[in-house]
C-alpha positions as CSV (number, residue, x, y, z in Angstrom):
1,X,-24.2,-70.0,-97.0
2,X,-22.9,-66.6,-96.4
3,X,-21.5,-64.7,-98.9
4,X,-18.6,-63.8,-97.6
5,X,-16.1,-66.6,-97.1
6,X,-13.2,-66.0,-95.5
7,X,-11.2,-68.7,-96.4
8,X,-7.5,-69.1,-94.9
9,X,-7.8,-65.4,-93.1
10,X,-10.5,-67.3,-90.8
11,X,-10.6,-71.2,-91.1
12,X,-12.9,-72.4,-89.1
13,X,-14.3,-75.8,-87.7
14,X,-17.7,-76.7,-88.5
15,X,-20.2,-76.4,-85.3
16,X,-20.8,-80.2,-84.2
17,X,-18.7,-83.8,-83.7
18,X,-19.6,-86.5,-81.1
19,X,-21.1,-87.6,-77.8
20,X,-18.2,-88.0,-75.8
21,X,-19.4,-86.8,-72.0
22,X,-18.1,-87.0,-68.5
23,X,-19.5,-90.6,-66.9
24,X,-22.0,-89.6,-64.6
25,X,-20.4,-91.7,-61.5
26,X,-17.7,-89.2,-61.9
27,X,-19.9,-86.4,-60.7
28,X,-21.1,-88.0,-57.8
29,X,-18.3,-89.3,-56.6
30,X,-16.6,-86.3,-56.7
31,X,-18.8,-84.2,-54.6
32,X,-21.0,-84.9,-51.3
33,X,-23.5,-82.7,-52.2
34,X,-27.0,-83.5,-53.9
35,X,-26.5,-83.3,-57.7
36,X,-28.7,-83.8,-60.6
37,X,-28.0,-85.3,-63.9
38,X,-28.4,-83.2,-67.0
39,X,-28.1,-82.0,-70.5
40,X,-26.5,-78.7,-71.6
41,X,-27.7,-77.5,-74.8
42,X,-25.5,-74.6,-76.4
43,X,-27.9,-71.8,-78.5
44,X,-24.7,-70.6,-80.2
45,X,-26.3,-67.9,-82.0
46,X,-27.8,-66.6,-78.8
47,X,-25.1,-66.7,-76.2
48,X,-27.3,-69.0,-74.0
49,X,-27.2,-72.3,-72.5
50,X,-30.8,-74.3,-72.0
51,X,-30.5,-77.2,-69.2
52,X,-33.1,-79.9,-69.8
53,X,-33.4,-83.0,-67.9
54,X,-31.4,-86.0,-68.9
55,X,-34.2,-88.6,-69.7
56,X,-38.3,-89.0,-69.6
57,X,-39.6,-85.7,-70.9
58,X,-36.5,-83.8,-71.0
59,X,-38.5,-80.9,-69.5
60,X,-36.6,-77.8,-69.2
61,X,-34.9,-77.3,-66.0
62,X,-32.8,-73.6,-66.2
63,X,-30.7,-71.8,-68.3
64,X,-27.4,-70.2,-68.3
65,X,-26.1,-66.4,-70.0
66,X,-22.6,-67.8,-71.3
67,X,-21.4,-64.1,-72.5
68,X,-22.1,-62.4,-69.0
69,X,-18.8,-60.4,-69.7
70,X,-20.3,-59.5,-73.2
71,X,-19.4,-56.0,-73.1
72,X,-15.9,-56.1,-72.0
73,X,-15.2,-58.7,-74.5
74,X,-16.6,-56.4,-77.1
75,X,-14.6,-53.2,-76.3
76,X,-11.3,-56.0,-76.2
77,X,-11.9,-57.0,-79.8
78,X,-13.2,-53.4,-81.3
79,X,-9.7,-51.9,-79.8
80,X,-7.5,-53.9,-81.8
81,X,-7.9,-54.1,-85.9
82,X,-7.0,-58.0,-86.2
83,X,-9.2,-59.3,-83.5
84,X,-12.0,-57.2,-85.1
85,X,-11.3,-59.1,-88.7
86,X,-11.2,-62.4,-86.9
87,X,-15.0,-62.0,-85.1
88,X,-16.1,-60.3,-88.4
89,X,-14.7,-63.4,-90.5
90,X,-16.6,-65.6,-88.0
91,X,-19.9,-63.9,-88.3
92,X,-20.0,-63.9,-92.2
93,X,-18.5,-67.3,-92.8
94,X,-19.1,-70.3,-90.2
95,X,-21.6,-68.3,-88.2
96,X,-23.5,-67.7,-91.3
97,X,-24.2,-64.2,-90.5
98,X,-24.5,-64.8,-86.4
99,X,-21.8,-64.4,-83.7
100,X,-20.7,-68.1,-82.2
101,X,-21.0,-67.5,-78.5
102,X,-21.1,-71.1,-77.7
103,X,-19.3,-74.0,-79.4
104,X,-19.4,-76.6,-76.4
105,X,-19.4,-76.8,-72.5
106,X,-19.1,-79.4,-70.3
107,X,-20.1,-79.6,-66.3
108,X,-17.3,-79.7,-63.3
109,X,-17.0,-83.2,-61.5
110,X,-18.9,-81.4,-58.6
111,X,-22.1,-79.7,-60.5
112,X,-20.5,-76.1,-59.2
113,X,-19.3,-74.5,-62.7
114,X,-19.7,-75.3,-66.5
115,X,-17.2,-74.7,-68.7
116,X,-17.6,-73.1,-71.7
117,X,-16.0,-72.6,-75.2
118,X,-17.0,-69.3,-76.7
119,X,-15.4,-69.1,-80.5
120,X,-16.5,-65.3,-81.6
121,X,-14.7,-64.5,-78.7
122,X,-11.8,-67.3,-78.9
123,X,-11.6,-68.3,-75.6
124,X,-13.0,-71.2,-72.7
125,X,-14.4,-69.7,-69.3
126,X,-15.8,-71.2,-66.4
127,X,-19.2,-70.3,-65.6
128,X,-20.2,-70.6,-61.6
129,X,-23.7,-72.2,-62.0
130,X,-25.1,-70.3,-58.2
131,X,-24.0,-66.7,-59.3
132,X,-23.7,-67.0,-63.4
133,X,-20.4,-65.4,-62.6
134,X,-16.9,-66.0,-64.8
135,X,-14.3,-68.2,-62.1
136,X,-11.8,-68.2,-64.8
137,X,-11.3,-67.2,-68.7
138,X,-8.2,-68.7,-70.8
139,X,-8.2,-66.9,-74.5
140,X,-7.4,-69.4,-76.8
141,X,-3.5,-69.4,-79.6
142,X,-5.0,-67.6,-82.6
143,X,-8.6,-66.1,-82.6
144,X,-10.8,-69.7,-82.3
145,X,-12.1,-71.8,-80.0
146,X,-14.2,-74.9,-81.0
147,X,-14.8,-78.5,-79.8
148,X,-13.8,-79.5,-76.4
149,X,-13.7,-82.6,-74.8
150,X,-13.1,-83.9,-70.9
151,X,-10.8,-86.4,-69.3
152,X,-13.1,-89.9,-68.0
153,X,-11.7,-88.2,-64.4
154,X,-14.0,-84.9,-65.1
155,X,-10.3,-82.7,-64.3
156,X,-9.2,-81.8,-67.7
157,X,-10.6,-80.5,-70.8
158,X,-8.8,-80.6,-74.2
159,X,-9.9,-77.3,-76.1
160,X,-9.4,-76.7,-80.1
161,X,-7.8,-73.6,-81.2
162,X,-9.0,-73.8,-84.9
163,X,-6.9,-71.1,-86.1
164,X,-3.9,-72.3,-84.4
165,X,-3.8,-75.7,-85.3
166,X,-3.1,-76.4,-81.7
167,X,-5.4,-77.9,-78.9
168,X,-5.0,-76.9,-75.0
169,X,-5.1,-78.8,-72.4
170,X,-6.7,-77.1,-69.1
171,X,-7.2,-78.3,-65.6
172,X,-11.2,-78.3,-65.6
173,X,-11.4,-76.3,-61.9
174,X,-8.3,-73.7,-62.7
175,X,-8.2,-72.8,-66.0
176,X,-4.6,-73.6,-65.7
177,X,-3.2,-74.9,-69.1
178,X,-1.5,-78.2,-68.5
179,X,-0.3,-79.6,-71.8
180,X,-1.0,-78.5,-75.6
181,X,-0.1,-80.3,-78.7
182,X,-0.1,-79.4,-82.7
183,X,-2.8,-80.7,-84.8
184,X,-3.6,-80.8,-88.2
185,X,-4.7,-77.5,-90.0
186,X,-8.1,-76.7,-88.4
187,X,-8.7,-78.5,-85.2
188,X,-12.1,-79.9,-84.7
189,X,-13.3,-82.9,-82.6
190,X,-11.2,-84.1,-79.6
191,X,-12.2,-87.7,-78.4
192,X,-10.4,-89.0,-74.9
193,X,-10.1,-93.2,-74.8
194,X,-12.1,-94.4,-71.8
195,X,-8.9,-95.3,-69.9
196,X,-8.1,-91.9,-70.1
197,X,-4.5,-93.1,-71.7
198,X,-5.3,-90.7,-74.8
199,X,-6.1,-87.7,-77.0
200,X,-8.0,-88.2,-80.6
201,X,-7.9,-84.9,-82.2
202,X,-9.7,-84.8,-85.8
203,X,-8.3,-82.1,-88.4
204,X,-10.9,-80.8,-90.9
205,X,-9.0,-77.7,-93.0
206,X,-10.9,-75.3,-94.6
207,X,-14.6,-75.8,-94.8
208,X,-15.1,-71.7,-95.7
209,X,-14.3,-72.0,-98.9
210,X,-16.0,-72.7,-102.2
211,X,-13.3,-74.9,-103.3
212,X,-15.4,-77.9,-103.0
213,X,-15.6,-79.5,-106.2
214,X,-13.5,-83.4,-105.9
215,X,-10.4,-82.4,-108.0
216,X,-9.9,-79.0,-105.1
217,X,-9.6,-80.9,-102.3
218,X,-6.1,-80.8,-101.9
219,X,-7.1,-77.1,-101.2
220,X,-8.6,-77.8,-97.7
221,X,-5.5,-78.0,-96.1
222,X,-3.3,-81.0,-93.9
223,X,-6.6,-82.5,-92.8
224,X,-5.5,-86.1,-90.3
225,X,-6.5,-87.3,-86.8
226,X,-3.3,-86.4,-84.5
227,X,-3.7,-89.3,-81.6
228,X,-1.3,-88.0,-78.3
229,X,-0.2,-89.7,-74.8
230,X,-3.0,-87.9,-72.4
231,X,-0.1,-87.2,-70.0
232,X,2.7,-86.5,-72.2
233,X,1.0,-85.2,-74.7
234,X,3.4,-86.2,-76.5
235,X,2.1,-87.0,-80.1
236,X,1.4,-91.5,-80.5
237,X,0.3,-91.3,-83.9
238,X,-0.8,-89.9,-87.0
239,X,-3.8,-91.8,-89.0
240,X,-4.3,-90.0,-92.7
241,X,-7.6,-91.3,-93.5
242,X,-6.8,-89.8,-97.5
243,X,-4.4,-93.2,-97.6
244,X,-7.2,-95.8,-96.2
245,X,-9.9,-94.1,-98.5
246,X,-7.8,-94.4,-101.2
247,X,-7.1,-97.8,-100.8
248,X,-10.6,-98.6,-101.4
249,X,-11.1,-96.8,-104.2
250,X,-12.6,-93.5,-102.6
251,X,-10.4,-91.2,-104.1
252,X,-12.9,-88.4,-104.5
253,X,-14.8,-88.3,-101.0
254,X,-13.2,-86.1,-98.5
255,X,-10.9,-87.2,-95.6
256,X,-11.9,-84.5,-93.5
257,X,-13.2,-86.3,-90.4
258,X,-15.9,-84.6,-88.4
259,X,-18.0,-86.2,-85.5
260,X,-17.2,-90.0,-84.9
261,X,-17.4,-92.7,-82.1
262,X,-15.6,-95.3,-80.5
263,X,-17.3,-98.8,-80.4
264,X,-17.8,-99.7,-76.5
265,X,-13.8,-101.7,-77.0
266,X,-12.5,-99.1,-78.7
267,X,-11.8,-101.4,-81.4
268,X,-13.8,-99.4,-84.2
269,X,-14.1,-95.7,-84.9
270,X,-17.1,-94.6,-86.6
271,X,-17.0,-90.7,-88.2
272,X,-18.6,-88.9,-91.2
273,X,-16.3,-86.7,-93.8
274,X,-17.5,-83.0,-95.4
275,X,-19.6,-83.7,-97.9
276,X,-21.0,-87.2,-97.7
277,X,-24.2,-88.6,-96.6
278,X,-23.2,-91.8,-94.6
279,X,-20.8,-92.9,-92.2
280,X,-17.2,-95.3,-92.1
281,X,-16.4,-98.3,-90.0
282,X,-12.3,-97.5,-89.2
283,X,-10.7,-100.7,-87.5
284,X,-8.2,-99.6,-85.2
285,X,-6.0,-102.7,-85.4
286,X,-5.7,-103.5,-88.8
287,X,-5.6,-99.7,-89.8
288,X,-8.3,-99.8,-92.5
289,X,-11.8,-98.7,-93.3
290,X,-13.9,-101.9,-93.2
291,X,-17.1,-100.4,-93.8
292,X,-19.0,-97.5,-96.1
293,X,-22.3,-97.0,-95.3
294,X,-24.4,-94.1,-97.4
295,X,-27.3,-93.4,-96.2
296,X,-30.6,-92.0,-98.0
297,X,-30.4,-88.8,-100.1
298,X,-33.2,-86.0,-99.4
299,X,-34.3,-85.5,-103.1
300,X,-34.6,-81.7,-102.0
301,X,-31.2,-81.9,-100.9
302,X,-28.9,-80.2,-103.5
303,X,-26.0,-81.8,-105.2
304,X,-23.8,-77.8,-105.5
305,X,-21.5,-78.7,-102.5
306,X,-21.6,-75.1,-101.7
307,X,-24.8,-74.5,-100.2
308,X,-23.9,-77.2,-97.1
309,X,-23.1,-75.6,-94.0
310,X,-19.6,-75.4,-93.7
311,X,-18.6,-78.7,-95.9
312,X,-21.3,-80.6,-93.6
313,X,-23.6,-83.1,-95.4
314,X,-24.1,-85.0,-92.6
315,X,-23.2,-83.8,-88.9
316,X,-23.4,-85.5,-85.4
317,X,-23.3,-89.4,-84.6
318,X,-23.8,-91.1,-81.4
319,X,-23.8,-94.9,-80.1
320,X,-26.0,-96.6,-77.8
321,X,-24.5,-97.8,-74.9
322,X,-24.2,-101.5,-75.6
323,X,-23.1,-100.8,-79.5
324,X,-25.5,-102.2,-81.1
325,X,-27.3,-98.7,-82.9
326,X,-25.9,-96.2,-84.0
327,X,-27.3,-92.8,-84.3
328,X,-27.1,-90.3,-87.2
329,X,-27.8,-86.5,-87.3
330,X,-28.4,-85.9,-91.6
331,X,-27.8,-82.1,-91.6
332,X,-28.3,-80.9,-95.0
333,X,-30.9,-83.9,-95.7
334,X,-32.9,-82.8,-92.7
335,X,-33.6,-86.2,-90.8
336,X,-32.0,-88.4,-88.4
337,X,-31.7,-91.9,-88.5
338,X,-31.1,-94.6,-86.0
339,X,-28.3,-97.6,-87.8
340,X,-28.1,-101.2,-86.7
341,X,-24.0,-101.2,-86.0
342,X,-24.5,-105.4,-87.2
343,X,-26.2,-105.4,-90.3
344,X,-26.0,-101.5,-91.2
345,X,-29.5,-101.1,-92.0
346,X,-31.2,-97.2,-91.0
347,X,-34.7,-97.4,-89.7
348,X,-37.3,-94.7,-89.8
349,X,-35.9,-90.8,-91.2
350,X,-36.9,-89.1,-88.6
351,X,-37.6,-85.3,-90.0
352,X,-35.8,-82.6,-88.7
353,X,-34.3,-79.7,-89.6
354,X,-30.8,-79.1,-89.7
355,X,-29.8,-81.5,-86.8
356,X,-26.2,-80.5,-85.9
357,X,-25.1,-83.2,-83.4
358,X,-26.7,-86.3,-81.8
359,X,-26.0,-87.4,-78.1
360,X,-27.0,-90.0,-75.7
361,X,-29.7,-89.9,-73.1
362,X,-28.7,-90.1,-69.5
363,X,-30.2,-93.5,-69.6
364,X,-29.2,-94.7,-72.5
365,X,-32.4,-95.5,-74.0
366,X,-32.5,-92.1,-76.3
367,X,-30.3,-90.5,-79.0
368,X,-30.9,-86.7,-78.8
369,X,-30.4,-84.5,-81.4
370,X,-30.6,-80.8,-81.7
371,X,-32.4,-79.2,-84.7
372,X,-30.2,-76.1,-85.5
373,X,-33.2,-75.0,-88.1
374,X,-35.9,-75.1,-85.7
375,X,-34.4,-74.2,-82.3
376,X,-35.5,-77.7,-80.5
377,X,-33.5,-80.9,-79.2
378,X,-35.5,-84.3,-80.0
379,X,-35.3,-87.2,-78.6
380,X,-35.1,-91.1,-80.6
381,X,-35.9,-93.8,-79.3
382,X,-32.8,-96.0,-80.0
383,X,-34.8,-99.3,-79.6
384,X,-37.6,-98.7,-82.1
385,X,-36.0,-95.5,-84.3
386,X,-39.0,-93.3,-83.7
387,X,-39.4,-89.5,-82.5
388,X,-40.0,-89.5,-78.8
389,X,-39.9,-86.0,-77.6
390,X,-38.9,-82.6,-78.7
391,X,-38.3,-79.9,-76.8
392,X,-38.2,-75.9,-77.3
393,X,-35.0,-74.3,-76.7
394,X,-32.7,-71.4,-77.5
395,X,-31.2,-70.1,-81.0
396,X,-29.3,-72.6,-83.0
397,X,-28.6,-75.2,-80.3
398,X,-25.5,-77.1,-81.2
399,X,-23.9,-79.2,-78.7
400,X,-25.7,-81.2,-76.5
401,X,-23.4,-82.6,-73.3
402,X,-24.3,-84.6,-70.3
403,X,-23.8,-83.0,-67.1
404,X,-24.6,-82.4,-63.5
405,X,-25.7,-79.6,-61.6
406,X,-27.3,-78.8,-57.9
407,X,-30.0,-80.8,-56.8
408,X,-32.2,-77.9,-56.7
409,X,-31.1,-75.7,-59.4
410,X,-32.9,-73.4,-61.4
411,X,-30.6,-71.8,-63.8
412,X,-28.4,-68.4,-63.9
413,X,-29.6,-66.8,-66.5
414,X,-32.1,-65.7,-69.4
């Protein structure tokens, strides 16, 4: 970790959450023209996005410059003393001595433009995918942008503003903000319901600091999932997993919630907390936890809680398509692991290092995961739990999104 940690002057989200992506029928539907399904891979460190094919080999199909407006963005931040503190802060604490130029992105409903959250320079722009031109730029509340996620329609995209404790809500094409709500302290993952009825937004707090010892936690900040009407936005709910934790005697793991899933019904939510090597089972109906699962410990693996990236033990999950495996990304243990949902067993540890988030193959068939330490995405077989594929891509790939682009596209950018 770096060591400067800027604490409450820059709070900031950890990079990766959950495998949430625009239904491909959406895309074609939307547009008459020939499109292609993909997957977006965001090099954060590098200011790039690599566009692999969605299943089979997922051979390398383009790649897109997400900072083409690198230099005006620059000369915006160096001429004013706070921005400058806010992209230093970044660098030295959640970017662990790197600029974050891409958190998450996510393809328009008709393959023309991805849109991109850029949190060095705390904003979400619209990339066209024939040019590599900006169609639109919306600077986020406060001096942060992180996870995104997009309506089941493909015409909205719910941004965090970590900083702000806020998320915006923007018309996917426009840029135009539509709604916003307040969150928790440090916005992280958003999560739309399949009906497209409503907004999960997870709150982690603080995960700069070295406060990390049990007894500190309370340090971290207001950490809950805020759940709001997706046309409202108007806030439904509040569900302060601190309570359900504690009401199984788990009074000293951390209630930050990072990635997590829905179960295909949307009856179970499945997410990991700072600091913990496994995964909950979170009933919807009956408000509770129902299931702990830890997973195996990496004996090289330290036990100080300060050397994991930004509070992350274990960071990315993912869900096959019927529900039946589940797929876990073990950052700081350096493995992945596919989980039978039934029975809760792991299969293989499959090595890798750093994996940062974990995905689902255009078919369905794969969990991908990118290796943040090694600059490559792999793919896991979900039936058998075994490496299939891994694939060369840009510096510290984070998120990994489902897409579409042009038929016969060949990227924008190097």
């Amino acid at each position: 970790m770096a060591a400067f940690r800027p604490g409450h002057l820059c709070a900031v989200a950890a990079a990766l959450v959950l495998s949430v992506t625009a239904p491909a029928t959406t895309a074609q539907a939307a547009s008459g023209a020939a499109l292609r399904e993909v997957l977006f891979v965001g090099n954060n460190w590098e200011g790039t996005a690599d566009v692999i094919k969605s299943t089979g080999d997922f051979a390398k199909v383009g790649r897109i410059n997400v900072i083409p407006d690198k230099d005006a963005r620059m000369a915006e931040i160096s001429a004013d003393p706070i921005k400058w503190i806010y992209f230093t802060a970044i660098r030295n604490g959640v970017g662990e001595g790197h600029d974050q130029f891409v958190d998450d992105m996510y393809s328009t409903p008709d393959g023309k433009s991805v849109v991109v959250s850029r949190p060095s320079f705390a904003d979400v722009v619209s990339i066209n995918l024939s040019t590599g031109a900006i169609n639109w730029r919306f600077p986020v509340s406060g001096y942060r942008s992180d996870h995104m996620a997009v309506s089941p329609d493909g015409t909205r995209v719910a941004v965090s503003a970590s900083t702000a404790n806020t998320v915006h809500v923007l018309d996917i094409n426009t840029g135009k903000q539509v709604g916003s709500f307040a969150t928790g302290d440090k916005p992280h993952e958003n999560i739309f319901t399949k009906d497209g009825k409503y907004i999960y937004n997870m709150a982690i707090g603080d995960v700069n600091t070295d406060l990390d010892a049990p007894w500190l936690d309370w340090t971290k900040g207001d950490r809950h999932i805020t759940v709001v009407d997706a046309t409202t936005y108007k806030q439904v709910k509040i569900i302060d997993m601190r309570a359900k934790l504690d009401a199984i005697g788990l009074t000293d793991y951390s209630d930050a919630v990072r990635p997590a899933v829905f179960s295909p019904d949307e009856s179970k939510l499945y997410f990991q907390v700072s600091f913990f090597n496994g995964f909950f089972e979170y009933d919807l109906a009956s408000d509770s936890i129902t299931r702990t699962k830890t997973l195996p410990k990496n004996p090289a693996t330290s036990d100080d809680r300060t050397t994991y990236v930004n509070d992350s033990r274990h960071h990315g999950l993912s869900m096959s398509p019927d529900g039946s495996k589940l797929c876990v990304a073990g950052t700081m243990d350096d493995y992945a692991t596919v989980v039978n949902r039934s029975t809760l067993q792991e299969g293989p540890l499959v090595t890798a290092s750093k994996p940062y988030w974990a995905t689902v193959s255009g078919d369905g068939k794969d969990c991908v995961i990118s290796e943040s330490g090694a600059d490559q995405v792999t793919a896991i077989d979900f039936a058998t739990g075994q490496k299939v594929v891994s694939i060369p891509v840009g510096d510290h790939p984070q998120r990994v999104r489902l897409g579409h682009v042009a038929a016969d596209w060949t990227g924008t950018g190097s």
